[in-house]
DRENGU-222819 format. One record per residue (C-alpha): residue number from 1; x, y, z. Coordinates in steps of 0.5 Angstrom, whole numbers, padded with zeros to 4 digits. Last residue first. Example, Ala and Ser with C-alpha at 12.3 -4.5 7.8 and 13.67 -1.06 7.14 Angstrom:
BEGIN
R / resi / u / v / w
R / 2 / 0027 / -0002 / 0014
R / 1 / 0025 / -0009 / 0016
end
This chain:
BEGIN
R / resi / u / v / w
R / 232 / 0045 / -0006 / -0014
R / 231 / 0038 / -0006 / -0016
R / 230 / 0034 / -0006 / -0009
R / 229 / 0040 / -0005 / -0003
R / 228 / 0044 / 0001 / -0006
R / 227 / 0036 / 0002 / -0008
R / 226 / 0034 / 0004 / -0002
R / 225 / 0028 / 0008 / -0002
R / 224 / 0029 / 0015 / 0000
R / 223 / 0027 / 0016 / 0008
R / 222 / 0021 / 0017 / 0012
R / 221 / 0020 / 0021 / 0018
R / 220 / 0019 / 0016 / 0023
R / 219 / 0020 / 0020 / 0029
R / 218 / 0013 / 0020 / 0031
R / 217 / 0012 / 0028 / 0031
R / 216 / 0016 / 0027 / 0024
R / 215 / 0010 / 0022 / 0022
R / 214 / 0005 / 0028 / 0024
R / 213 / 0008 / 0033 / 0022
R / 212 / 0008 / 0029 / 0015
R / 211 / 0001 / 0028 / 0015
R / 210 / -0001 / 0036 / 0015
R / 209 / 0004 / 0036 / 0009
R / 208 / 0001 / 0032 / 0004
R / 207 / 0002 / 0024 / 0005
R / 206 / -0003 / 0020 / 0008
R / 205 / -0009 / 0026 / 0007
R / 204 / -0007 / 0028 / 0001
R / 203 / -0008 / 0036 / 0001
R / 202 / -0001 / 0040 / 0000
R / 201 / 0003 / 0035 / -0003
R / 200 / -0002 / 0032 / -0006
R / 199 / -0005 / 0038 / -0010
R / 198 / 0003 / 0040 / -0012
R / 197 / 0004 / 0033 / -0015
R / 196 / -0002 / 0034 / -0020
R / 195 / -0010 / 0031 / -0020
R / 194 / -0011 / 0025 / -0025
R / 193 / -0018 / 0021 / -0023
R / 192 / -0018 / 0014 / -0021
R / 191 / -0014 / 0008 / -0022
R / 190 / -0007 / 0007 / -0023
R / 189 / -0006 / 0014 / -0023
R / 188 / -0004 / 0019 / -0028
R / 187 / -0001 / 0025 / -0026
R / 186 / 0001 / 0032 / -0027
R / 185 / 0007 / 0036 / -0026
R / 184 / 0006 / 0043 / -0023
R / 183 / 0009 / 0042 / -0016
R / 182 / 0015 / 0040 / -0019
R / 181 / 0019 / 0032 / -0020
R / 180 / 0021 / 0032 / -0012
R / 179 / 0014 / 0030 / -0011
R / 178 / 0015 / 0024 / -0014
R / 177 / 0022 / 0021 / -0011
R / 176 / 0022 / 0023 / -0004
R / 175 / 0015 / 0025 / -0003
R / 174 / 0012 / 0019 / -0007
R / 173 / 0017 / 0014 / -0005
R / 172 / 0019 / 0015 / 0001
R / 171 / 0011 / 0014 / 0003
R / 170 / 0011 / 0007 / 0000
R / 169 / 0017 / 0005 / 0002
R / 168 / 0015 / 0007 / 0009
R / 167 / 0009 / 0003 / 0008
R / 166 / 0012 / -0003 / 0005
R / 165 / 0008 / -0008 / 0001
R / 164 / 0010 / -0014 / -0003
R / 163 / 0007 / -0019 / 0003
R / 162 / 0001 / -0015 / 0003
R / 161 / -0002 / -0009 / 0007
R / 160 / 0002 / -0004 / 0002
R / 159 / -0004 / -0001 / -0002
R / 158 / -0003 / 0005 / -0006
R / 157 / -0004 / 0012 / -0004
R / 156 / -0010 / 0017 / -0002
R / 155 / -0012 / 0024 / -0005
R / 154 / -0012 / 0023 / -0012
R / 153 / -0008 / 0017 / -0013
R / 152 / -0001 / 0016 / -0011
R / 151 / 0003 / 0008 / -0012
R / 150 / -0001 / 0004 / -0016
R / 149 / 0001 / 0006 / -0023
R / 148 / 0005 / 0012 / -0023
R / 147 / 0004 / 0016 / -0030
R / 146 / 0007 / 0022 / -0030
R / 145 / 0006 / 0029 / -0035
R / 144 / 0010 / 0035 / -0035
R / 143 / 0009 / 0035 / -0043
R / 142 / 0016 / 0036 / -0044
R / 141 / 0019 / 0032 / -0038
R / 140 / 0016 / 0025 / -0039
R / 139 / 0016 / 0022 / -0032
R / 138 / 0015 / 0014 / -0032
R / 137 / 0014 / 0011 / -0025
R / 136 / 0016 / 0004 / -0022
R / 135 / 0014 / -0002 / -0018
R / 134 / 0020 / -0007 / -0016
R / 133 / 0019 / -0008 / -0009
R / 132 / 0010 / -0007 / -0010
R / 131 / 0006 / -0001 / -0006
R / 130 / 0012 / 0001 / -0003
R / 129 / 0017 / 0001 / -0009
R / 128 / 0019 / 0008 / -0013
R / 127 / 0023 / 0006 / -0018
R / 126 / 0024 / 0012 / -0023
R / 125 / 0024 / 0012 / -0031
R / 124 / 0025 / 0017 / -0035
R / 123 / 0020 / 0017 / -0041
R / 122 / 0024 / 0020 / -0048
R / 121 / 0019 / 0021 / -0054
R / 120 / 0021 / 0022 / -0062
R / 119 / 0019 / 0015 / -0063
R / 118 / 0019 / 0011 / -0057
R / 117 / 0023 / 0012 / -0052
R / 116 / 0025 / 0008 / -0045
R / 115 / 0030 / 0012 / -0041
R / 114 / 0033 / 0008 / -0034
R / 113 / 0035 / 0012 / -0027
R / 112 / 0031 / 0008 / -0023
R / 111 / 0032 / 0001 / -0026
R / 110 / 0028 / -0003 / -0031
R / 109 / 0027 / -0010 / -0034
R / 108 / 0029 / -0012 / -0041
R / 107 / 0025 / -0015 / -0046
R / 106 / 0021 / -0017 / -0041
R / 105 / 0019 / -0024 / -0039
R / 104 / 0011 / -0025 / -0039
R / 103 / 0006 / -0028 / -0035
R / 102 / -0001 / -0029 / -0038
R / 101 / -0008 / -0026 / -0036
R / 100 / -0015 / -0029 / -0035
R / 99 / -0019 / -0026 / -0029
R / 98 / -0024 / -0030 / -0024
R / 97 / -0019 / -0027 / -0018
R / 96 / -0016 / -0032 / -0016
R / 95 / -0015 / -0034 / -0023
R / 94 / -0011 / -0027 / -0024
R / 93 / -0006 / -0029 / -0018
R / 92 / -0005 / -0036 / -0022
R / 91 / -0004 / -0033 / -0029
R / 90 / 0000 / -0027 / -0026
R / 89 / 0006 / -0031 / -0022
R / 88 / 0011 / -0030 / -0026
R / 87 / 0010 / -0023 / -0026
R / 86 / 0010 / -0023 / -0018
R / 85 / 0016 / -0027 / -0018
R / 84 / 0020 / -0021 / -0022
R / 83 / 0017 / -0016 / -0019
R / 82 / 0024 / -0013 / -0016
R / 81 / 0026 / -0013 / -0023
R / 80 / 0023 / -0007 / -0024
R / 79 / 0017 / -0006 / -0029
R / 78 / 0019 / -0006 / -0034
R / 77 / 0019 / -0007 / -0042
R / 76 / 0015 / -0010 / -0047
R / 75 / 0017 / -0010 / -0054
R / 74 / 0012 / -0009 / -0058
R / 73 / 0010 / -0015 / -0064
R / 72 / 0003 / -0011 / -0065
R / 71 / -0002 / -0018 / -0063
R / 70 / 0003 / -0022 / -0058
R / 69 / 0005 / -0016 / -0055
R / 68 / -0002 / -0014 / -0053
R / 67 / -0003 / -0021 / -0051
R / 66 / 0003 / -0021 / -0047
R / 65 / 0001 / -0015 / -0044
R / 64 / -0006 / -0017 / -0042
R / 63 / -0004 / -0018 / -0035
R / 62 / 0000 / -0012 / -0034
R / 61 / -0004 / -0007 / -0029
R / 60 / -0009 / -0011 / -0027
R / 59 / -0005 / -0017 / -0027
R / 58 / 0000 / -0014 / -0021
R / 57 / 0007 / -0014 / -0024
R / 56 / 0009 / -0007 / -0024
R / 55 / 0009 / 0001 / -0029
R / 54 / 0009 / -0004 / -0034
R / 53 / 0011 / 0000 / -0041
R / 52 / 0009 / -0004 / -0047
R / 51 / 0014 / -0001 / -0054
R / 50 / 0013 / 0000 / -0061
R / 49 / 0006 / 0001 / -0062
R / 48 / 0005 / 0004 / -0069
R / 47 / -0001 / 0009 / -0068
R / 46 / -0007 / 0010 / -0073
R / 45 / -0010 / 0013 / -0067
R / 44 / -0017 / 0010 / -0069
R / 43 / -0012 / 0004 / -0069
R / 42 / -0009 / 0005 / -0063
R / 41 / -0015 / 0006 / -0060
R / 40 / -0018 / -0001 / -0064
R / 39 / -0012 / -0004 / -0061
R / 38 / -0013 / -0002 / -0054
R / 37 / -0020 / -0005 / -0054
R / 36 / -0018 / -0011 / -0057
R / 35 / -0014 / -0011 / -0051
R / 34 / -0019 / -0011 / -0045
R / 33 / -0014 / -0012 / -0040
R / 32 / -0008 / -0011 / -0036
R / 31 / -0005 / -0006 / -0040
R / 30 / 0000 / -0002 / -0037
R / 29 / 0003 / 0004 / -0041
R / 28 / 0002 / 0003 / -0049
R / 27 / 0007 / 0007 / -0053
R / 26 / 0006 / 0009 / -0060
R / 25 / 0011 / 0012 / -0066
R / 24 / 0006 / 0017 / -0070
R / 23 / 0013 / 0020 / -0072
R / 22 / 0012 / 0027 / -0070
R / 21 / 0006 / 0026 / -0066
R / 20 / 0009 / 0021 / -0062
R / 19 / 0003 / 0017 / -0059
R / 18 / 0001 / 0014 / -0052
R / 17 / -0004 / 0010 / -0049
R / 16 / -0005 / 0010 / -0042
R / 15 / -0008 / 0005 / -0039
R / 14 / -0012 / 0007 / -0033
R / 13 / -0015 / 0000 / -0029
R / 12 / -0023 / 0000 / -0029
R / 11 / -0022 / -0006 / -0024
R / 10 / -0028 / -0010 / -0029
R / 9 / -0022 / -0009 / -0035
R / 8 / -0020 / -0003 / -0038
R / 7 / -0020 / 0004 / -0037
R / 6 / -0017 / 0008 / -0043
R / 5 / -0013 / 0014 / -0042
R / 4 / -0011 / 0018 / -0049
R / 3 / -0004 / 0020 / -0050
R / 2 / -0001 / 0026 / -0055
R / 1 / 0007 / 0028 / -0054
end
């Protein structure tokens, strides 16, 4: 699998665009923005969109999918159905903030455990809420390359201090259901710099491995997202 990042919108998302090498089949992983820039990659690619992967419901992660779709004809898939109402409400929450974005219904909405496909390729599908309730991450195992949205960054991790947030989610999430994938695997974040899992663990100041003495110091260790609760 071959895949570009393309920083869009005045947030400097990551969105990442994906390219079968065998069947030239592509898929792009949250546009929020900037189509025409996305679909002059594409076609310098001259890669066939099949799908647009959402990795959760904020705008600058997603608010140029419906746009995108509109253009190629790709399905749009994700994120988790958690972020129904935050996808809902795209176009209001993108105005508050002096953007334009459209809301959109999936062709399907995502749980963990899911395989997404474009062409010859297979992404598995993790739902690691914390940063939003319904966000999720895409791991292709092959290429040990994971893109994750808004839940890790290159020594920090997503924001929980809003009304979709929750922190021992957050941090569950990254150390029970990322850094479980491999130390060696890498990762595209929402924003900013890839780095790999086994850096993070080692040296991410909120949830490496001097972070989580201090957690357990506390007694609040945290757990794997309960997802008997989220997509039963």
């Amino acid at each position: 699998m071959d895949f570009d990042i393309l920083s869009v919108t005045k947030f400097e998302q990551n969105c990442s665009v994906l390219r079968c090498p065998v069947t030239g089949a592509a898929a792009v992983i949250d546009p929020g923005g900037d189509v025409p820039l996305i679909l002059d990659l594409l076609e310098w690619q001259e890669g066939r969109i099949e799908t647009i992967l959402v990795t959760h419901g904020h705008f600058d992660h997603c608010g140029g999918a419906a746009e995108l779709a509109a253009a190629t004809g790709a399905r749009i898939e994700g994120p988790h159905e958690g972020d129904a109402p935050v996808v809902a409400g795209l176009a209001e929450h993108a105005a508050a903030r002096g953007v334009r974005a459209r809301s959109y219904v999936p062709s399907r909405w995502l749980a963990h455990g899911d395989v997404v496909s474009f062409g010859e390729q297979r992404l598995e599908v993790l739902h690691c809420p914390g940063h939003t309730r319904g966000h999720v991450a895409y791991f292709h195992r092959e290429s040990g390359w994971a893109f994750v949205g808004d839940i890790l960054f290159r020594g920090a991790i997503g924001a929980w201090e809003h009304p979709n947030g929750n922190l021992p989610d957050l941090v569950g999430s990254i150390r029970n259901r990322l850094f479980p994938l491999g130390d060696d695997v890498r990762f595209v974040p929402g924003h900013g710099e890839t780095s790999t899992f086994g850096r993070e663990r080692v040296h991410n100041p909120f949830v490496g491995e001097e972070a989580m003495a201090r957690w357990r110091s506390r007694g609040k260790a945290p757990t794997a997202p309960a997802d008997a609760a989220l997509d039963g």
